[in-house]
C-alpha positions as CSV (number, residue, x, y, z in Angstrom):
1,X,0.0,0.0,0.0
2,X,1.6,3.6,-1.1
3,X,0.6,7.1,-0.4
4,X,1.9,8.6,-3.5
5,X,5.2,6.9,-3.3
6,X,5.9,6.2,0.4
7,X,5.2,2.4,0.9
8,X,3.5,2.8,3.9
9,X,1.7,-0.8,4.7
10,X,2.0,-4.4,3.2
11,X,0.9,-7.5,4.0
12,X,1.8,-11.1,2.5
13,X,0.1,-15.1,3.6
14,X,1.0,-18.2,2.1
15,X,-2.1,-20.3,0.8
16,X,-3.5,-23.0,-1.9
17,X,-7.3,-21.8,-1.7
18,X,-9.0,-20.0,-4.0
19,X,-9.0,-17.0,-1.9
20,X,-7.6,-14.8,0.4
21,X,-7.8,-11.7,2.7
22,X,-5.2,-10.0,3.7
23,X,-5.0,-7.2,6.7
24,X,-3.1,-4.3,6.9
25,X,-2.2,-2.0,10.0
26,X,-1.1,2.1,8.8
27,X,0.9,3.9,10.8
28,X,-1.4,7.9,10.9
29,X,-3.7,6.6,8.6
30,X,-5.2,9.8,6.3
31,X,-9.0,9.7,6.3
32,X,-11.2,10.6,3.1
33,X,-13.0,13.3,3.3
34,X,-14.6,16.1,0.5
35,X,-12.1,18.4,2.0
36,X,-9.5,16.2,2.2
37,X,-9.9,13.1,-0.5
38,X,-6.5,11.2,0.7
39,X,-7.1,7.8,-1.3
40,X,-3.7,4.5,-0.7
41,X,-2.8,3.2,-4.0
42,X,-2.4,-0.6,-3.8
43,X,-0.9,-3.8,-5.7
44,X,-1.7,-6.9,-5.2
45,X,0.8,-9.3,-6.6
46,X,0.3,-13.5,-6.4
47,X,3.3,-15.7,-7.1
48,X,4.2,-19.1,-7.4
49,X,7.4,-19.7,-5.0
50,X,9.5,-16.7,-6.9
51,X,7.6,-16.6,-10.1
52,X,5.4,-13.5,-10.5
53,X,2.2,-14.9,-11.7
54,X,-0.1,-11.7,-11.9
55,X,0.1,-7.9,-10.5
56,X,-3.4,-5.9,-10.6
57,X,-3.3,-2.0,-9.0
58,X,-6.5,-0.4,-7.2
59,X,-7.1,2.3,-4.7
60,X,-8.6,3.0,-1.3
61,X,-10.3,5.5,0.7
62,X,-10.4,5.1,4.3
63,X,-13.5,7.3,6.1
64,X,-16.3,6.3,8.4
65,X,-19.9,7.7,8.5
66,X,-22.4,7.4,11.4
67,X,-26.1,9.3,11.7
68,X,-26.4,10.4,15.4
69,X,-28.0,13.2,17.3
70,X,-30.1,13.9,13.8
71,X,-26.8,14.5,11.8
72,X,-24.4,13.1,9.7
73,X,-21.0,12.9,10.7
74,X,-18.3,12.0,8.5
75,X,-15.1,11.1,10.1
76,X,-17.0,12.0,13.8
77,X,-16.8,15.7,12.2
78,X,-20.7,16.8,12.0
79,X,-21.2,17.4,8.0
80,X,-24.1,19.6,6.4
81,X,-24.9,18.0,3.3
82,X,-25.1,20.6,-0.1
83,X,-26.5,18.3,-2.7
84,X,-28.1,18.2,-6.1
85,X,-30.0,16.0,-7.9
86,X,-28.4,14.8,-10.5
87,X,-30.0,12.4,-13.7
88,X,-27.1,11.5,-15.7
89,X,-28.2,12.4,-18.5
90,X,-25.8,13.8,-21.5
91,X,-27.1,15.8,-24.6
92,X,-24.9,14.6,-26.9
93,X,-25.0,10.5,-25.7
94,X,-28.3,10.8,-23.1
95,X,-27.4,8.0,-20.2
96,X,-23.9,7.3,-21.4
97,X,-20.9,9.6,-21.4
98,X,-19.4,11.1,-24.2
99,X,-16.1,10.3,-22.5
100,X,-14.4,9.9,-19.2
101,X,-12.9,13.5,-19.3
102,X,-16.7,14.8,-19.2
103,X,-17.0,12.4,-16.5
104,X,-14.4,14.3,-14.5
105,X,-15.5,17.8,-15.3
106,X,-19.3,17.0,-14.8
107,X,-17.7,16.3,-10.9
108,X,-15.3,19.3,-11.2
109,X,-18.9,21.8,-12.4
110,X,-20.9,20.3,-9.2
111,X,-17.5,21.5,-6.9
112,X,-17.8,24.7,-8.9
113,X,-21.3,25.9,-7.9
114,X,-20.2,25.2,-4.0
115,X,-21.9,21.7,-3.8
116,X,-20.5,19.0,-1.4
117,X,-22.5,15.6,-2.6
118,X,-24.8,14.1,-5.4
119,X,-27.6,12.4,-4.8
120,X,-27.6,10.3,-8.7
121,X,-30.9,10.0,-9.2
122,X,-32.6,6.8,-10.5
123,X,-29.5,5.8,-12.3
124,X,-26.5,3.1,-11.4
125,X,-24.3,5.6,-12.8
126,X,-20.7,4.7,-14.7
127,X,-17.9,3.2,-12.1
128,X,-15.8,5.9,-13.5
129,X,-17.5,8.4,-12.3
130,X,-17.8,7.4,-9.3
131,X,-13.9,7.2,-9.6
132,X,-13.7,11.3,-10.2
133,X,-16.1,11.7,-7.2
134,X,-13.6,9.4,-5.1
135,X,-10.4,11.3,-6.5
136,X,-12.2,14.7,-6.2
137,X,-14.3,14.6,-3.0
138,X,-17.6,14.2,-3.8
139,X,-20.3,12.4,-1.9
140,X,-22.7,10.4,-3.4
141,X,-26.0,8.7,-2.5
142,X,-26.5,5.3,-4.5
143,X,-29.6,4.7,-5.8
144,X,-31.5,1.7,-7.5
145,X,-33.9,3.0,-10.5
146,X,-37.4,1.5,-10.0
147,X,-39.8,-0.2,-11.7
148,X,-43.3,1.5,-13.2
149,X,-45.4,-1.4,-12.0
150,X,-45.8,-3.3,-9.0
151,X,-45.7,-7.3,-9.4
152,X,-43.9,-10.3,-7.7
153,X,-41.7,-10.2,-11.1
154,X,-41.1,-6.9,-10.6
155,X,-39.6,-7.0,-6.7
156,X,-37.5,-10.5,-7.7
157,X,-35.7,-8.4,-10.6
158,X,-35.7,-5.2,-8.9
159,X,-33.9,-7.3,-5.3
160,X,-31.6,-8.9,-7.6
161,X,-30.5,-6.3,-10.0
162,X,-30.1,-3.9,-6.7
163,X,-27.6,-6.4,-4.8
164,X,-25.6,-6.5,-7.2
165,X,-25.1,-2.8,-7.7
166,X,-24.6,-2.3,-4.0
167,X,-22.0,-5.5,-4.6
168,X,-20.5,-3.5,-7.1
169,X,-20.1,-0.1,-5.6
170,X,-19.5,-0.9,-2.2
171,X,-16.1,-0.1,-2.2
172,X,-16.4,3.7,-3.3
173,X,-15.8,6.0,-0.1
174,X,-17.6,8.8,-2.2
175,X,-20.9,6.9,-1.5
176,X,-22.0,7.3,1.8
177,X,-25.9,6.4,1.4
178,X,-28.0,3.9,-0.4
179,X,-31.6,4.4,-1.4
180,X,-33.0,1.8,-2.9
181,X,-36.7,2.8,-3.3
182,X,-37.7,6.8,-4.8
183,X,-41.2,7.9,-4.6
184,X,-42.7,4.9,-4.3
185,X,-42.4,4.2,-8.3
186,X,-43.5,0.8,-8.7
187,X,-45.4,0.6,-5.3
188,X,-48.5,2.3,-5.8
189,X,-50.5,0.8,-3.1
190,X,-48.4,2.5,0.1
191,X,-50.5,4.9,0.5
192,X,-53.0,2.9,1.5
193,X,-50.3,0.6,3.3
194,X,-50.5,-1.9,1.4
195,X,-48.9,-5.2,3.3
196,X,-47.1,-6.6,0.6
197,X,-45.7,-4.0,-0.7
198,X,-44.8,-2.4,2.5
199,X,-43.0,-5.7,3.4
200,X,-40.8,-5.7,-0.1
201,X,-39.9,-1.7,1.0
202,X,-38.5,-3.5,4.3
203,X,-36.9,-6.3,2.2
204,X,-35.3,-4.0,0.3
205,X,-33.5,-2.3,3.3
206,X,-32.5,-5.6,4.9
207,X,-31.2,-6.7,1.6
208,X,-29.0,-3.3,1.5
209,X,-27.9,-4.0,4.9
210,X,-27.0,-7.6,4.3
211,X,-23.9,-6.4,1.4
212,X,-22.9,-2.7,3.2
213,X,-24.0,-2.7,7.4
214,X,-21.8,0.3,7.6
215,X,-24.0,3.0,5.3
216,X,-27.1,4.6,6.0
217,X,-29.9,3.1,4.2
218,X,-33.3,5.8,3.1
219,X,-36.1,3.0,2.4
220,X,-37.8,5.1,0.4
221,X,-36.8,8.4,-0.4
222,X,-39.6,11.3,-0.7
223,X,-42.7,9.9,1.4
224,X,-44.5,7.1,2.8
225,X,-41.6,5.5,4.9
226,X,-41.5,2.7,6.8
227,X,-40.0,2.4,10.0
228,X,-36.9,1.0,9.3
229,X,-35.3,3.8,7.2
230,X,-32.0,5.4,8.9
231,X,-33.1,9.3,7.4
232,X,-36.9,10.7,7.0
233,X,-35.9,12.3,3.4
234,X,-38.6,14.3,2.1
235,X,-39.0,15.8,-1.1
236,X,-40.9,19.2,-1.3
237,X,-41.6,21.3,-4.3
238,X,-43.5,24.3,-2.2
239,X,-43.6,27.0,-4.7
240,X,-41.4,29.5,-3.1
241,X,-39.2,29.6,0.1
242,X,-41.1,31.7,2.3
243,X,-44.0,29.2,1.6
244,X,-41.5,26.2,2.3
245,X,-40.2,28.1,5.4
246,X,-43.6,28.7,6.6
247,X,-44.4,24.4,6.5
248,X,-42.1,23.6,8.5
249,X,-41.6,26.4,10.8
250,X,-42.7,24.3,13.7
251,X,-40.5,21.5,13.0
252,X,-37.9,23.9,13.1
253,X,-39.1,24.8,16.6
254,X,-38.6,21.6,17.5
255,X,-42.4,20.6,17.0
256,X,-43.7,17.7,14.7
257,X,-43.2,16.8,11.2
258,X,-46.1,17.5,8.7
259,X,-48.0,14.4,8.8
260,X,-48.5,14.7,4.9
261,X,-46.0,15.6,1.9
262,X,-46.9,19.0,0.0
263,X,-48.3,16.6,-3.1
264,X,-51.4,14.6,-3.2
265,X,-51.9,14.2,0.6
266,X,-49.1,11.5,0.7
267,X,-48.3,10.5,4.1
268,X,-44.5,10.8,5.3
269,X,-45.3,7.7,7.0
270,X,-47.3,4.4,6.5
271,X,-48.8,1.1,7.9
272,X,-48.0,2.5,11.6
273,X,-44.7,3.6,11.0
274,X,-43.3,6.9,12.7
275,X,-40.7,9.3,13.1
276,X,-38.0,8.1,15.5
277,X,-35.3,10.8,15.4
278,X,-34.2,10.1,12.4
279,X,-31.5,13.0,10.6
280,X,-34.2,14.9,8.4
281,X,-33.5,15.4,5.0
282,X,-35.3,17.8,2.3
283,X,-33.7,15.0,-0.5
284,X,-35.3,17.4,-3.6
285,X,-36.8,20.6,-3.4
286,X,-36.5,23.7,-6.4
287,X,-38.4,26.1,-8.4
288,X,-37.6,29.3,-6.3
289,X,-34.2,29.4,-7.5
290,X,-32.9,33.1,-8.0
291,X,-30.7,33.6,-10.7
292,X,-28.5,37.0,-11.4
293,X,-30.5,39.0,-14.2
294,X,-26.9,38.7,-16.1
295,X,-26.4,34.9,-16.2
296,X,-26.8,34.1,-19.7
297,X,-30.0,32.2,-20.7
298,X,-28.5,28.3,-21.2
299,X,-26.6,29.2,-17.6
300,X,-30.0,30.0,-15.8
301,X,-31.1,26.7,-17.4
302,X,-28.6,24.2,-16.2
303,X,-29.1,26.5,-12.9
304,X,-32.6,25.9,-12.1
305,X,-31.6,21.9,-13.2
306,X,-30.3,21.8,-9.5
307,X,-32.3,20.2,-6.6
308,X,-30.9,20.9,-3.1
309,X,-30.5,18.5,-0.7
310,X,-30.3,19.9,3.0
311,X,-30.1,18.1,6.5
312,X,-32.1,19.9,9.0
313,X,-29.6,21.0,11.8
């Protein structure tokens, strides 16, 4: 294990199975951080008594994130989360990217407009970009996209195809939250807490935790939780801020949560679930987004792209 070109760990075992793990001890280990993205580069290298037989190189990030008193602290260090929303999606090559130097810059642009984190909506995005926002320092929330329509095919595929991307991506110290549900897509009968659909949101969770016990886990991000989730996320489109303020001005007080979401009368919780002290989240808000008079026109348009992502302090 190097940090840049210091060796500053290794480890080595003897042994005729097919695999292996192998435990290293740093000396002043540097932690990852979006401040500070310190990442080891390592080489793994199997021989055969003095004959190299293969060499492959990787990297690690070494960080540690925990939910208590209703925040989220990276590294024990309490850390206000400035996120967007962000779709993936490319104008010239729609979910794929045009090339991995966009990859980087479409990182580099979120740093830009003073954002700490991504939550990459409905999308298993491209490993390499989650490699910028590992090199970089930017956080990420994983999250599975969902099916339309809600039927015992639908949850096997949806369970399977989501392990694996949590199997995937699980070493990325960029990612520090999985959602695995949004908006209920593909669970339509929540609202009226619907058993089995309620019990696949739980499934969901415990399958998440299963792979990665480490992460914080949103069941199903925007409304109708269960009450298992680690963070109430809530999205909110409230027309303008004052009126957004105004909602939740007794939550901020310290009183209740809104029983309901601002659309459709959708409850924040269902089947008897309830708020437990949870970190709250406003996961996607917008549309009261001021922009300077003298940003050009396609500027004011990728600007009012952007969905905040806020932890209530």
């Amino acid at each position: 294990m190097f940090d840049g070109d210091a060796l500053v760990a290794r480890a080595q075992r003897e042994i005729s199975a097919a695999t292996i793990k192998l435990r290293v001890k740093i000396p002043e280990a540097k932690l990852w951080s979006p401040e500070f993205p310190n990442l080891y580069q390592l080489t793994l290298r199997l021989f055969e008594g003095e004959h190299l037989l293969d060499e492959v190189g990787s990297y690690a990030g070494l960080r540690h994130i925990e939910l208590r008193g209703g925040r989220c602290l990276i590294n024990g260090q309490p850390t206000y989360l400035k996120m967007i929303l962000d779709q993936g999606y490319w104008p010239e090559s729609y979910l794929a990217a045009p090339s991995d130097a966009a990859l980087r810059e479409d990182v580099e642009w979120i740093q830009k407009f003073g954002f700490n984190g991504v939550r990459k909506h409905q999308k298993i995005e491209d490993p390499r970009w989650l490699y910028w926002c590992d090199r970089l320092g930017l956080l990420v929330w994983g999250e599975m996209p969902n099916a339309r329509e809600w039927s015992t095919q639908a949850e096997e595929r949806l369970a399977a195809e989501w392990k694996r991307a949590v199997e995937r991506d699980y070493n990325h110290p960029s990612i520090i939250t999985w959602v695995p549900i949004n908006e209920s897509m593909g669970l339509p009968g929540l609202k009226e807490s619907h058993p089995a659909q309620y019990a696949f949101v739980e499934r969901m969770v415990g399958i998440t935790r299963q792979v990665d016990e480490y992460r914080p886990v949103i069941d199903n991000d925007g409304w109708e939780h269960s009450d298992i989730t680690d963070i109430c996320a809530i999205h909110d489109y409230t027309a303008t801020a004052t009126l957004l303020k105004q909602r939740y001005h007794e939550t901020r007080l310290g009183g209740p949560l809104p029983a309901h979401v601002w659309i459709d009368n959708k409850p924040l919780f269902v089947l008897g679930s309830r708020y437990r002290g949870q970190p709250v989240m406003l996961s996607e808000v917008g549309g009261f987004l001021q922009v300077p008079r003298d940003v050009a026109v396609d500027q004011r348009d990728m600007l009012f792209d952007f969905y905040g992502s806020c932890q209530k302090q």
